[in-house]
PDB file of N, CA, C and O in Angstrom:
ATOM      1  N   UNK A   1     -70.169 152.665 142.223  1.00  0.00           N
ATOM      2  CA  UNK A   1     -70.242 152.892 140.810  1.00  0.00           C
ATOM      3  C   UNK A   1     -71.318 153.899 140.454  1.00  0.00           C
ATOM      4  O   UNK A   1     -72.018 154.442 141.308  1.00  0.00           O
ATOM      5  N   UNK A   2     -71.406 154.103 139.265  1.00  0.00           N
ATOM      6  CA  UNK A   2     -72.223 155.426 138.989  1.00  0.00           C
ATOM      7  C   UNK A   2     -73.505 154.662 138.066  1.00  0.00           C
ATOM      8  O   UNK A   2     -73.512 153.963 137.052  1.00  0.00           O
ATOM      9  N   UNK A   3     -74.686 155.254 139.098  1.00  0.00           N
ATOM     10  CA  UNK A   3     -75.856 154.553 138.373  1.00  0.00           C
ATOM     11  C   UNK A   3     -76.072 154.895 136.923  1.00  0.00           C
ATOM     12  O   UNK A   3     -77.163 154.490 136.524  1.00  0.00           O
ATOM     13  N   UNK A   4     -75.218 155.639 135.851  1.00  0.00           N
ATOM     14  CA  UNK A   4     -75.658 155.693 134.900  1.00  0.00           C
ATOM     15  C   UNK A   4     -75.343 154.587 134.045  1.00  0.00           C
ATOM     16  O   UNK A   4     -76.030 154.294 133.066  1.00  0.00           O
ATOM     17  N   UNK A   5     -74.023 153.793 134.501  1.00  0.00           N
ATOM     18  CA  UNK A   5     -74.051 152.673 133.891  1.00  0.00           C
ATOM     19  C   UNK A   5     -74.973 151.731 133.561  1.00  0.00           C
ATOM     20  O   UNK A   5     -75.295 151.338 132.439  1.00  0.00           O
ATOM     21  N   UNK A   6     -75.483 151.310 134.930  1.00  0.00           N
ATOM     22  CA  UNK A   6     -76.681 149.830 134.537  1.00  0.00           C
ATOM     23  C   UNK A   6     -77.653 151.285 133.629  1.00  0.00           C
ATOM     24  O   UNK A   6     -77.721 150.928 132.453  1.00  0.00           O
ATOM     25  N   UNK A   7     -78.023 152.018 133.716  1.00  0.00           N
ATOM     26  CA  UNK A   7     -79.535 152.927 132.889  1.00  0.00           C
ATOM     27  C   UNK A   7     -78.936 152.629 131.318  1.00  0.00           C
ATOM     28  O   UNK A   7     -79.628 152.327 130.346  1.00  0.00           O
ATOM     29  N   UNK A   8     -77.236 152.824 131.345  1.00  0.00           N
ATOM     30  CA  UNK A   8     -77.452 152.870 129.848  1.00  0.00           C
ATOM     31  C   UNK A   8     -77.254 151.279 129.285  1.00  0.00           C
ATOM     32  O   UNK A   8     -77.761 150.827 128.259  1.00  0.00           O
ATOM     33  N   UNK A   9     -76.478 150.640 130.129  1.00  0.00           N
ATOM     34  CA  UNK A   9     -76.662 149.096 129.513  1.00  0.00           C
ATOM     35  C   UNK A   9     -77.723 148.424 129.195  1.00  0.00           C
ATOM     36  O   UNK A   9     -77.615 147.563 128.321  1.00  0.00           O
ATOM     37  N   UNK A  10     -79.420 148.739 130.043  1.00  0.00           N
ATOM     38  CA  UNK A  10     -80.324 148.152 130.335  1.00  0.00           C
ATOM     39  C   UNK A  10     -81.059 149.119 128.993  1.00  0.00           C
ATOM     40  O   UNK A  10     -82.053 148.603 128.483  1.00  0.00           O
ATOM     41  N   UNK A  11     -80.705 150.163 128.559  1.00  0.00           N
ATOM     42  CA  UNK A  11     -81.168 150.610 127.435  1.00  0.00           C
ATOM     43  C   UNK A  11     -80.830 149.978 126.139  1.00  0.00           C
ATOM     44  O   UNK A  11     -81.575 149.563 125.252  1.00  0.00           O
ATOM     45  N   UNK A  12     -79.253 150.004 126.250  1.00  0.00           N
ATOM     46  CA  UNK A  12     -79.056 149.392 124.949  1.00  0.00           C
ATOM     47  C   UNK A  12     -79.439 148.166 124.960  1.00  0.00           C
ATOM     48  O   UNK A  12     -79.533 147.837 123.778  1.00  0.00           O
ATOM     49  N   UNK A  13     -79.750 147.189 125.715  1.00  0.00           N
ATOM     50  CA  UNK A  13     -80.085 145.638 125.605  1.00  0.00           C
ATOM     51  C   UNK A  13     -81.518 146.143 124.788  1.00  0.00           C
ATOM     52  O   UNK A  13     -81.693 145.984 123.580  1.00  0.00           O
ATOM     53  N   UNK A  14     -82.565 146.831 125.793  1.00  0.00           N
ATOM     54  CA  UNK A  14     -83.808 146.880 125.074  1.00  0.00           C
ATOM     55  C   UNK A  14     -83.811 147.464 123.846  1.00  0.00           C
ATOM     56  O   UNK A  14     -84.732 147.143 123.095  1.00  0.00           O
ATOM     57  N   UNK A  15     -82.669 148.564 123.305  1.00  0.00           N
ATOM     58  CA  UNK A  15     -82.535 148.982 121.835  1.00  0.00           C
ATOM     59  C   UNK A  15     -82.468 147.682 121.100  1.00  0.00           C
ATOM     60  O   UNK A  15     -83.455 147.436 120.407  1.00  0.00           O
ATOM     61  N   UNK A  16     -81.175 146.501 121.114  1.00  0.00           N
ATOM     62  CA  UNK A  16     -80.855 145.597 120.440  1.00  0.00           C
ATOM     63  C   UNK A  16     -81.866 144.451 120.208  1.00  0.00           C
ATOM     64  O   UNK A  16     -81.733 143.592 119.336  1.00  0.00           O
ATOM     65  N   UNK A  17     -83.049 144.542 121.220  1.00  0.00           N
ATOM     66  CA  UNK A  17     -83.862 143.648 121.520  1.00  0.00           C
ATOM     67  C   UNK A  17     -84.788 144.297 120.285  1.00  0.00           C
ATOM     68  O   UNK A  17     -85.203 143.701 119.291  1.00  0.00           O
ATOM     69  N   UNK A  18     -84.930 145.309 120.549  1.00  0.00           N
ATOM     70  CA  UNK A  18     -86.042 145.964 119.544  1.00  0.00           C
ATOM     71  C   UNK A  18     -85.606 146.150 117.966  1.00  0.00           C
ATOM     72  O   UNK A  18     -86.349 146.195 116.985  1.00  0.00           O
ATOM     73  N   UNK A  19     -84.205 146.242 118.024  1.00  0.00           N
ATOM     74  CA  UNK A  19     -84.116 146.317 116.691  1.00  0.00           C
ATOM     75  C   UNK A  19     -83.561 144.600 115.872  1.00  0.00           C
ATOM     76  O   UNK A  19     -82.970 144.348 114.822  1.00  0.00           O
ATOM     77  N   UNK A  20     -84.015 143.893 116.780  1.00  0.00           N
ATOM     78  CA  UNK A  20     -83.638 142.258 116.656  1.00  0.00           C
ATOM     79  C   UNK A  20     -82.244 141.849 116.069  1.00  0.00           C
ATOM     80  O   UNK A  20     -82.026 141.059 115.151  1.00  0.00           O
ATOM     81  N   UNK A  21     -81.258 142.646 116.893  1.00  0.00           N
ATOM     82  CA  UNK A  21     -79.876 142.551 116.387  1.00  0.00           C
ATOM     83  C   UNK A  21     -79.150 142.204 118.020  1.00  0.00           C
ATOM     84  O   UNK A  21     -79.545 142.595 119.119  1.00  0.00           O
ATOM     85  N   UNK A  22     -78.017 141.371 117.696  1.00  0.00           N
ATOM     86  CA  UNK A  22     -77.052 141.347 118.572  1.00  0.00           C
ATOM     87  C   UNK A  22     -76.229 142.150 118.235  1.00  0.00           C
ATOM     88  O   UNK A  22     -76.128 142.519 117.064  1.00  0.00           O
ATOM     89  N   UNK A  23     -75.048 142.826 119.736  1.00  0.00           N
ATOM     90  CA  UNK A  23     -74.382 143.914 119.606  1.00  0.00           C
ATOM     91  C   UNK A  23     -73.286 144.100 118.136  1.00  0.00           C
ATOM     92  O   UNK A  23     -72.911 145.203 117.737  1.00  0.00           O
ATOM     93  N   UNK A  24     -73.002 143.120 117.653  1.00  0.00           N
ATOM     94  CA  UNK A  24     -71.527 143.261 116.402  1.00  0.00           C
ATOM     95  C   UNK A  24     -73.095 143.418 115.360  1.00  0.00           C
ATOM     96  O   UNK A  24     -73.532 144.568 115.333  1.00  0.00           O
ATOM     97  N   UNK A  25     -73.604 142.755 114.852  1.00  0.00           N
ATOM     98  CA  UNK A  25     -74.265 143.210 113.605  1.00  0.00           C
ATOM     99  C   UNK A  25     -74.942 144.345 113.832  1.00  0.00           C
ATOM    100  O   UNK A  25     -74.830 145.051 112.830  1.00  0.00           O
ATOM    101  N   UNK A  26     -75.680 144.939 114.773  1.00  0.00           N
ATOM    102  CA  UNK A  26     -76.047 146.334 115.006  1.00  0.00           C
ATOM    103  C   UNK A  26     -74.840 147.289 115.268  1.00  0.00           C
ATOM    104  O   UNK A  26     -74.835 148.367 114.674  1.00  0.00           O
ATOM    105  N   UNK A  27     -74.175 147.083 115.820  1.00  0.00           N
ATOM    106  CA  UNK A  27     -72.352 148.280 115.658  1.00  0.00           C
ATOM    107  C   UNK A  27     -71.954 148.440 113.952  1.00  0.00           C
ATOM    108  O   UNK A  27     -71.845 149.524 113.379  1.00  0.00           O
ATOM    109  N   UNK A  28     -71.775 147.133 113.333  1.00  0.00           N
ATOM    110  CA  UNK A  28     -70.926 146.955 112.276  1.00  0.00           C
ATOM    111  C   UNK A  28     -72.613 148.009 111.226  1.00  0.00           C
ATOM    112  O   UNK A  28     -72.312 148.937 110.476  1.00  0.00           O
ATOM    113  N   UNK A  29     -73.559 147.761 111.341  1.00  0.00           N
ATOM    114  CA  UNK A  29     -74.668 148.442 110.228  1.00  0.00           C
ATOM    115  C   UNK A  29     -74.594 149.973 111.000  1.00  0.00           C
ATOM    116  O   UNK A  29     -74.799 150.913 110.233  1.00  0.00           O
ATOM    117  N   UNK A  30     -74.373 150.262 112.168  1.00  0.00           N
ATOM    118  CA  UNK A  30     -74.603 151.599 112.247  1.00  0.00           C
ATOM    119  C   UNK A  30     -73.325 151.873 112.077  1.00  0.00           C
ATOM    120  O   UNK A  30     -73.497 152.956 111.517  1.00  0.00           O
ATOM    121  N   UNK A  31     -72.112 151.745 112.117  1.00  0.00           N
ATOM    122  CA  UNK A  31     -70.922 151.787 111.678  1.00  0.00           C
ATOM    123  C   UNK A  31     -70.262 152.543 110.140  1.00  0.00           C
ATOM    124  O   UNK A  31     -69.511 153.363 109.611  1.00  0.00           O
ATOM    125  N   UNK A  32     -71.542 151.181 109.974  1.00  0.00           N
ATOM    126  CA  UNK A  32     -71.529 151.598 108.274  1.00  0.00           C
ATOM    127  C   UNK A  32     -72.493 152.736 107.554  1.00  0.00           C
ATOM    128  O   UNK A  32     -72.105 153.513 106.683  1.00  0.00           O
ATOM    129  N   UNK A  33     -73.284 152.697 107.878  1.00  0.00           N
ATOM    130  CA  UNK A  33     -74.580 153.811 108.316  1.00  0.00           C
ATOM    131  C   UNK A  33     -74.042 155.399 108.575  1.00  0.00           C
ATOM    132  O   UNK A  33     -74.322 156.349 107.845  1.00  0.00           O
ATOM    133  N   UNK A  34     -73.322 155.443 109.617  1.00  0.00           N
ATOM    134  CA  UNK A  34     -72.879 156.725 109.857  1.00  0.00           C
ATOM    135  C   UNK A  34     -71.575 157.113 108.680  1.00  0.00           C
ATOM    136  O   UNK A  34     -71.220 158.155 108.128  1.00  0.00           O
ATOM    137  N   UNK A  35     -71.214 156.012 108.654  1.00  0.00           N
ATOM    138  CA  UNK A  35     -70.060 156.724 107.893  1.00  0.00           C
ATOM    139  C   UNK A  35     -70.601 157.289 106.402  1.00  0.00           C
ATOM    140  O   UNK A  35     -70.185 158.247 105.751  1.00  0.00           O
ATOM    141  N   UNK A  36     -71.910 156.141 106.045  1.00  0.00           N
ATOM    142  CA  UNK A  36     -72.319 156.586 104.978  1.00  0.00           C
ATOM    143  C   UNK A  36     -73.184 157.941 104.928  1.00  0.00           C
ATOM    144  O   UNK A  36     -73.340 158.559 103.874  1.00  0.00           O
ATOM    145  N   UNK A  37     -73.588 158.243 105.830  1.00  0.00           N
ATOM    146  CA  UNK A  37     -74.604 159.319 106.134  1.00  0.00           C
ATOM    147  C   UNK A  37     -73.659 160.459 106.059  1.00  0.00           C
ATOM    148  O   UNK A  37     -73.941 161.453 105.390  1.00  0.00           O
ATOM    149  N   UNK A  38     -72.141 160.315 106.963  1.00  0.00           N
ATOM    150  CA  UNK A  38     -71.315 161.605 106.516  1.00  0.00           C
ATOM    151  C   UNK A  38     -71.021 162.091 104.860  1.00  0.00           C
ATOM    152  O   UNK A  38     -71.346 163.155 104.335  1.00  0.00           O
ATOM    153  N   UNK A  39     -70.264 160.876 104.224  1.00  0.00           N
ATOM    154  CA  UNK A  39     -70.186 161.082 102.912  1.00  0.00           C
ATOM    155  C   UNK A  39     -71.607 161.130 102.083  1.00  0.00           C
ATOM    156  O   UNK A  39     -71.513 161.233 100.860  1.00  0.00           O
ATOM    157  N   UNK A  40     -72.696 161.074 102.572  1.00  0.00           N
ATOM    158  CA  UNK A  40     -73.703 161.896 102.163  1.00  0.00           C
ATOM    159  C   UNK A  40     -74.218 163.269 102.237  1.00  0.00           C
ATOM    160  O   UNK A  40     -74.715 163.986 101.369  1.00  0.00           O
ATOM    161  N   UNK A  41     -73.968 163.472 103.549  1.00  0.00           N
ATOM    162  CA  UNK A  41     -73.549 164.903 103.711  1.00  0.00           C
ATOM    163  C   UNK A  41     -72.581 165.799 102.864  1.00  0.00           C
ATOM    164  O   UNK A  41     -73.034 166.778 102.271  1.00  0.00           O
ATOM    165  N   UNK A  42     -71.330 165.492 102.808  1.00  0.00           N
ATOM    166  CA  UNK A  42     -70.158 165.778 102.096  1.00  0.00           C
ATOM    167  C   UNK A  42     -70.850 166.131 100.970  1.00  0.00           C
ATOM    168  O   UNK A  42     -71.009 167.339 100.797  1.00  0.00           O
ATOM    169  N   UNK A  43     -71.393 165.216  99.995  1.00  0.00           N
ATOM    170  CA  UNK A  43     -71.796 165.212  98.024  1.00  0.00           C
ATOM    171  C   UNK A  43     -72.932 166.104  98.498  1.00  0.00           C
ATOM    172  O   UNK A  43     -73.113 166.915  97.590  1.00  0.00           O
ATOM    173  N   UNK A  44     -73.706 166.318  99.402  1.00  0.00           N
ATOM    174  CA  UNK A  44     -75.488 167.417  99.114  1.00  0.00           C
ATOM    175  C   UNK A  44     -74.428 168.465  99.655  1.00  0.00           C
ATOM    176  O   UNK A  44     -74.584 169.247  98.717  1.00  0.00           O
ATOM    177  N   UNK A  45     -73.475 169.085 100.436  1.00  0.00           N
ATOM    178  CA  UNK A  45     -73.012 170.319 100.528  1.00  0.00           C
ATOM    179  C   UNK A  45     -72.288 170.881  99.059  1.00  0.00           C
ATOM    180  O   UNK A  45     -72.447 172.031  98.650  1.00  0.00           O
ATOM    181  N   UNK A  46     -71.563 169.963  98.440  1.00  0.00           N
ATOM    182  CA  UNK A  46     -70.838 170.089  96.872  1.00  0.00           C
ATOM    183  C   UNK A  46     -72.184 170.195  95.935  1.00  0.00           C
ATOM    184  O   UNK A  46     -72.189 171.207  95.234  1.00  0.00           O
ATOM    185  N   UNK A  47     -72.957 169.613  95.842  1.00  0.00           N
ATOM    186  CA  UNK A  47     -73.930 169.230  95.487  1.00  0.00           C
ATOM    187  C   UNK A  47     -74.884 170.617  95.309  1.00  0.00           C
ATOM    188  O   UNK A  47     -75.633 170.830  94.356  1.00  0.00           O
ATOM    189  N   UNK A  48     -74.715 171.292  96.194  1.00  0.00           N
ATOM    190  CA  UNK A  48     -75.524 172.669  96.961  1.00  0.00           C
ATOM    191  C   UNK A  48     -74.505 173.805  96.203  1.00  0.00           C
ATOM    192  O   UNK A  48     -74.837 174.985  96.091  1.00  0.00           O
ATOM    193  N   UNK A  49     -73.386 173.338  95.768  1.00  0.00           N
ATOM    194  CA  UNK A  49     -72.416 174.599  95.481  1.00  0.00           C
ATOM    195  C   UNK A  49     -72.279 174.498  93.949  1.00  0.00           C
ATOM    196  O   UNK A  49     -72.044 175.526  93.314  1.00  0.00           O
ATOM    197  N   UNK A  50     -72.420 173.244  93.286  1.00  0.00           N
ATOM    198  CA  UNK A  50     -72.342 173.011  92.221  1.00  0.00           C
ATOM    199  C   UNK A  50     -73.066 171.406  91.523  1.00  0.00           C
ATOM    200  O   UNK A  50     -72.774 170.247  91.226  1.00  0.00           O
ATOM    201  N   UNK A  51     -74.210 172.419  91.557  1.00  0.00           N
ATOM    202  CA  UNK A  51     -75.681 171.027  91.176  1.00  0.00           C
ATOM    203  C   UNK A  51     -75.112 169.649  90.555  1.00  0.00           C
ATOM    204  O   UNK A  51     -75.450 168.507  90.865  1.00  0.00           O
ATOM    205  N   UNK A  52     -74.019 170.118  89.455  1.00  0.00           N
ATOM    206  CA  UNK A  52     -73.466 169.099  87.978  1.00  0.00           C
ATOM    207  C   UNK A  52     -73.136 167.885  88.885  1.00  0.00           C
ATOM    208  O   UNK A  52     -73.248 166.701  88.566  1.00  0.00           O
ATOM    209  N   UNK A  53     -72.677 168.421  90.165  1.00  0.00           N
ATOM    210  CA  UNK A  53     -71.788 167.200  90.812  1.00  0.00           C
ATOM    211  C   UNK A  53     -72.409 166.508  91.661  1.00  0.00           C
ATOM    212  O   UNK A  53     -73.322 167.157  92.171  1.00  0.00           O
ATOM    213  N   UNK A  54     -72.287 165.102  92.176  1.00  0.00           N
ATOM    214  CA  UNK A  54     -73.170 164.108  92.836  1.00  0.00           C
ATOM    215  C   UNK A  54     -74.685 164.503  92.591  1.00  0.00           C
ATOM    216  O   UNK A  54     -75.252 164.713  93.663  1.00  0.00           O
ATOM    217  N   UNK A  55     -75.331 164.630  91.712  1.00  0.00           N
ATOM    218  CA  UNK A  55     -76.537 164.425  91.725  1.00  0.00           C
ATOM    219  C   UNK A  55     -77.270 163.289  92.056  1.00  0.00           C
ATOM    220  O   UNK A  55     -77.149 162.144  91.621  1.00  0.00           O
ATOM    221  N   UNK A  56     -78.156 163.806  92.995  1.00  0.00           N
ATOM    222  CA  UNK A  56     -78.766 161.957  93.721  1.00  0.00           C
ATOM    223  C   UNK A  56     -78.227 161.344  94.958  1.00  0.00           C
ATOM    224  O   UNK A  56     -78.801 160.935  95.967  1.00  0.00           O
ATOM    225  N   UNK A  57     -76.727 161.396  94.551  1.00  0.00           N
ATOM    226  CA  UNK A  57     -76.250 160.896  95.219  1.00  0.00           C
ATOM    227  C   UNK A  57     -76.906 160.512  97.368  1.00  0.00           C
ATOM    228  O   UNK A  57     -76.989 159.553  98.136  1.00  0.00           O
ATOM    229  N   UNK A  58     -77.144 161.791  97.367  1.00  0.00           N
ATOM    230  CA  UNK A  58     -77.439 162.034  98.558  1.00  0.00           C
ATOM    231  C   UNK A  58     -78.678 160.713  99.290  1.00  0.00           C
ATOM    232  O   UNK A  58     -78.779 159.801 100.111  1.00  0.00           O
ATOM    233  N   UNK A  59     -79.392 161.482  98.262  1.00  0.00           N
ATOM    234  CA  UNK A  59     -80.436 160.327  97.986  1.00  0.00           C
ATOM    235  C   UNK A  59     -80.602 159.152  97.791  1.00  0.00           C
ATOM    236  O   UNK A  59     -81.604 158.467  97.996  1.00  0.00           O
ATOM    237  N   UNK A  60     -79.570 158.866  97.365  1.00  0.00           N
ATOM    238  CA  UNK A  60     -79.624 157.351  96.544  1.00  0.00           C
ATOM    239  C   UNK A  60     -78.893 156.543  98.589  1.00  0.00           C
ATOM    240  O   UNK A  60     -79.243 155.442  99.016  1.00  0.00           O
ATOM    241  N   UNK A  61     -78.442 157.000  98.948  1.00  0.00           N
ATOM    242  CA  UNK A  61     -77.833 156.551  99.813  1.00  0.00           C
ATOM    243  C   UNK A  61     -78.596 156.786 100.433  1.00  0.00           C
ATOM    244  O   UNK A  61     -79.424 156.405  99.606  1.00  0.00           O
ATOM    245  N   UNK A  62     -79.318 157.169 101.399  1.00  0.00           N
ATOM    246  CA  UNK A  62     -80.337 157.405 102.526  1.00  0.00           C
ATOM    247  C   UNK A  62     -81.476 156.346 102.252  1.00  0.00           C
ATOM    248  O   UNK A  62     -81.853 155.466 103.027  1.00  0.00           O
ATOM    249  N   UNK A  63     -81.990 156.647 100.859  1.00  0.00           N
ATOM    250  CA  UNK A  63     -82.596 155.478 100.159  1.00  0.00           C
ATOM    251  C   UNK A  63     -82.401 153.853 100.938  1.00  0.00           C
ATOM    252  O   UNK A  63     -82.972 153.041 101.666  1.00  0.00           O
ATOM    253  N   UNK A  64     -81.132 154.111 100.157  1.00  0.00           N
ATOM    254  CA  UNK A  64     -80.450 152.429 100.338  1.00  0.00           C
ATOM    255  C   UNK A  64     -80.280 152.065 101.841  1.00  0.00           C
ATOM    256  O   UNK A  64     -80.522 150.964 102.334  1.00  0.00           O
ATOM    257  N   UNK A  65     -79.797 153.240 102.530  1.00  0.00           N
ATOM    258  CA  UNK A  65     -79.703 152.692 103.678  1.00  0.00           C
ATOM    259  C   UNK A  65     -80.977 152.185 104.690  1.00  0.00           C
ATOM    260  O   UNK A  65     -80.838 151.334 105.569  1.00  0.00           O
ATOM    261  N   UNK A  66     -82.493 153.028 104.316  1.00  0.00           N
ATOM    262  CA  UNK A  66     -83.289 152.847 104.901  1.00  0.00           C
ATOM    263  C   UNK A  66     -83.575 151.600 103.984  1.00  0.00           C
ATOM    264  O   UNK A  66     -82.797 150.776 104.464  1.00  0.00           O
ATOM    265  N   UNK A  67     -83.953 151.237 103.385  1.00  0.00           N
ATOM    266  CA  UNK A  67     -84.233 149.648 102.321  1.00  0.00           C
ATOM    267  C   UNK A  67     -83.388 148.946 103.429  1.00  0.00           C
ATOM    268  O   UNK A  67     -84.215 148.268 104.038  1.00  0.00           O
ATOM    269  N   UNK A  68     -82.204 148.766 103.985  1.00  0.00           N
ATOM    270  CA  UNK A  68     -81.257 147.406 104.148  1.00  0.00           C
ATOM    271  C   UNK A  68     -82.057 147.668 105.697  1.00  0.00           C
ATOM    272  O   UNK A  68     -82.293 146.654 106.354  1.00  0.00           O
ATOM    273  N   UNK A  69     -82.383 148.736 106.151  1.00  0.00           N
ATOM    274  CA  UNK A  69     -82.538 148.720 107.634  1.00  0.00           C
ATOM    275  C   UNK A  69     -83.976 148.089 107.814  1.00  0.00           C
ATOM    276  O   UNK A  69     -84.263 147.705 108.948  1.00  0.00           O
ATOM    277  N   UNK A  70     -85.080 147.918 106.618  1.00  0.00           N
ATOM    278  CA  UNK A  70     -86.314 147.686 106.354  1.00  0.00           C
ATOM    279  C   UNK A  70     -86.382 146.006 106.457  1.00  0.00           C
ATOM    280  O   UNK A  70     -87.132 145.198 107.004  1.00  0.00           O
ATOM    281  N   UNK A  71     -85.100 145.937 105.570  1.00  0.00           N
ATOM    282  CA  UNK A  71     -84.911 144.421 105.174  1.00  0.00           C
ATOM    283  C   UNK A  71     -84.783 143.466 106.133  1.00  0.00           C
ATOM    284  O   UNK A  71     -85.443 142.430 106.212  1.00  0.00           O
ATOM    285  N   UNK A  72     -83.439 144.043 107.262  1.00  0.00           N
ATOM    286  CA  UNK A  72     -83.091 143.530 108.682  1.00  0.00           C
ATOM    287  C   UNK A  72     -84.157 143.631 109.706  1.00  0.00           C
ATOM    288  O   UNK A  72     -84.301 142.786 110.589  1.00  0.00           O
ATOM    289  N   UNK A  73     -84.890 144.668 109.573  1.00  0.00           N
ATOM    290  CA  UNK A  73     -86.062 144.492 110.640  1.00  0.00           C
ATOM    291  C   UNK A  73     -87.015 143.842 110.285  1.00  0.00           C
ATOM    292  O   UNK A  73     -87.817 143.533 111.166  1.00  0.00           O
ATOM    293  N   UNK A  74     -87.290 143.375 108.810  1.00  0.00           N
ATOM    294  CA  UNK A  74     -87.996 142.216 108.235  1.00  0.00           C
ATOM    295  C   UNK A  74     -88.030 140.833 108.555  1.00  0.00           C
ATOM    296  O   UNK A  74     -88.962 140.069 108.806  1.00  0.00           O
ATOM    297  N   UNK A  75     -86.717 140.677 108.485  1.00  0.00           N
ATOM    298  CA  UNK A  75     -85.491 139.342 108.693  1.00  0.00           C
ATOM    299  C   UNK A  75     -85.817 138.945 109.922  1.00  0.00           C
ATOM    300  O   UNK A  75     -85.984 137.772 110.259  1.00  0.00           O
ATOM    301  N   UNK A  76     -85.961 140.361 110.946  1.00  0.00           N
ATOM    302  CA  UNK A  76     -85.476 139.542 112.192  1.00  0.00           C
ATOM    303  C   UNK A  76     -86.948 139.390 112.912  1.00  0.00           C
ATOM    304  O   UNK A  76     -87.001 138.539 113.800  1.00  0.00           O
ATOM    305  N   UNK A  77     -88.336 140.243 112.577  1.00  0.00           N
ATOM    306  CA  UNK A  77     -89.854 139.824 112.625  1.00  0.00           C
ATOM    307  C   UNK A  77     -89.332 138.629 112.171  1.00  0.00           C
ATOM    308  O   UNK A  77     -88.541 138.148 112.982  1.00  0.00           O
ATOM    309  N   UNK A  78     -89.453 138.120 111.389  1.00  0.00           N
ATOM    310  CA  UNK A  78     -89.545 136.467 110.895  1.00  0.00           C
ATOM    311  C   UNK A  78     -89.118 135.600 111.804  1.00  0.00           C
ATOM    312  O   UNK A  78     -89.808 134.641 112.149  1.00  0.00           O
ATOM    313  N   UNK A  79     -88.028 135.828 112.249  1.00  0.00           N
ATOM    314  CA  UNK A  79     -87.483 134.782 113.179  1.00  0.00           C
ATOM    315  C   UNK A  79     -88.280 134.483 114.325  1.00  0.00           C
ATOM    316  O   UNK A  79     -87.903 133.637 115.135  1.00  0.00           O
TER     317      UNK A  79
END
């Protein structure tokens, strides 16, 4: 087998460990995360061509997403 397997499994365990998530709730938030980060992208390029439209928007989402990621790494210190 190809040693890059165990390097990257033994990474992501210590990612999930560190970000105090098991694999489905860390997939399903970066899941959601990326997709939101594209359609954030999307509104600041429109956004860039014609100010009137999504204003904030961009923002308001990067915002939010770092808050819920603040919250979960809050959550899971506690435990």
């Amino acid at each position: 087998g190809s040693p890059i397997a165990p390097m990257v499994l033994s990474a992501s365990r210590q990612h999930l460990k560190a970000a105090g998530k098991s694999y489905v709730p860390h997939g399903t938030f970066a899941l959601k995360a990326g997709i939101l980060l594209f359609y954030a992208g999307f509104t600041s390029i429109v956004h860039a061509i014609v100010p009137a439209w999504y204003p904030f928007k961009a923002r308001d989402i990067t915002r939010a997403l770092a808050e819920e990621s603040q919250r979960q790494e809050a959550a899971a210190r506690a435990k």
